[in-house]
C-alpha positions as CSV (number, residue, x, y, z in Angstrom):
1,X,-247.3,-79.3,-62.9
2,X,-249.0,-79.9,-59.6
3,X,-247.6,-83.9,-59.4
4,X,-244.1,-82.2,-60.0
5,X,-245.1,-79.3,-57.6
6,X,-245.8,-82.0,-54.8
7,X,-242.7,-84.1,-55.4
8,X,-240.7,-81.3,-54.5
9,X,-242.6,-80.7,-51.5
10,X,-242.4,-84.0,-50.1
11,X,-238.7,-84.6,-51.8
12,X,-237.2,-81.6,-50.6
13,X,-239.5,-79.0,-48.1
14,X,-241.1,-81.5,-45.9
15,X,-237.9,-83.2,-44.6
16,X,-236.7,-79.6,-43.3
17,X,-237.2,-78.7,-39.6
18,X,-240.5,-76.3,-38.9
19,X,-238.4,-73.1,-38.5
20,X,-236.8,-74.0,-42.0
21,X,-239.8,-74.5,-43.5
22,X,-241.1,-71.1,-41.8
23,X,-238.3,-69.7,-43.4
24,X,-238.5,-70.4,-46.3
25,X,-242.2,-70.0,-46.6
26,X,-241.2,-66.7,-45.2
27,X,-238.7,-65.8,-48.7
28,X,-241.6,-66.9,-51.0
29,X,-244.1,-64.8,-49.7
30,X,-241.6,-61.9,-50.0
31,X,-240.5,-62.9,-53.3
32,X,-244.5,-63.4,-54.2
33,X,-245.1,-60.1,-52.9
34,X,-242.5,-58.4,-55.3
35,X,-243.4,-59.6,-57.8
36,X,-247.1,-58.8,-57.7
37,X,-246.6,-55.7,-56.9
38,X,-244.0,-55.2,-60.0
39,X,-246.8,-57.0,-61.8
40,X,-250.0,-55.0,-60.9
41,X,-248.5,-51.9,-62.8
42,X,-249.5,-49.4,-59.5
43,X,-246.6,-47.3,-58.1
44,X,-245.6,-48.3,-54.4
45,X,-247.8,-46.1,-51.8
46,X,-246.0,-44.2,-49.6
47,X,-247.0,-43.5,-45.8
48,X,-246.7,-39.8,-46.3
49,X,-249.7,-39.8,-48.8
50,X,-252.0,-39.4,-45.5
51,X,-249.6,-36.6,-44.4
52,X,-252.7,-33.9,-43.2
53,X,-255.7,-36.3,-43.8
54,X,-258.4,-35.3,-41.5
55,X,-257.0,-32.1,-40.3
56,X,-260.6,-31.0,-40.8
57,X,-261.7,-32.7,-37.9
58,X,-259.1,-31.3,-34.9
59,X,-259.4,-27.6,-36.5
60,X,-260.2,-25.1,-32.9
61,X,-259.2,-28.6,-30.6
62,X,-256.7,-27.5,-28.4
63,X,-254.4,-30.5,-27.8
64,X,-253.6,-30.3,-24.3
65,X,-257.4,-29.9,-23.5
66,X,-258.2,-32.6,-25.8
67,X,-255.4,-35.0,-23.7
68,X,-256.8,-33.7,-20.1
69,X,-260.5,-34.8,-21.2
70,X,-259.0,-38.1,-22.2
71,X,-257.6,-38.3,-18.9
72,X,-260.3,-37.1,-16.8
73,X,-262.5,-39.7,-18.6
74,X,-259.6,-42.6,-17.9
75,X,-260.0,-41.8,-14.6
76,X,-263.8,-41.9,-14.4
77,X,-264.0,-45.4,-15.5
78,X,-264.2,-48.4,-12.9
């Protein structure tokens, strides 16, 4: 497999220019990347899981006082 896997490579990828060899290391990786995650068995995550994670923390922070501070402190520094 890897003498056949290097024949192509030097038959058919490494006579392409750069950017289509960018390119087309750029569709494997995607194509990789599908199918590991169809493979893996976990459900896609969605941003919106971390929707309110850490609310906790800015609970009684008022957010224009918190963004003046920032400011004041921007300010300060040399």
């Amino acid at each position: 497999m890897a003498r056949n896997t290097e024949e192509i490579y030097r038959q058919h990828i490494k006579p392409l220019s750069p950017a289509e060899r960018l390119r087309l290391m750029e569709l494997t990786v995607r194509d990789l990347a599908q199918q590991s995650s169809g493979l893996a068995g976990e459900p896609r995550r969605s941003i919106m899981e971390l929707h309110g994670l850490g609310k906790e923390i800015w609970k009684g922070v008022d957010p224009q006082a918190y963004v003046r501070n920032l400011r004041e402190e921007w300010d300060r520094q040399p």
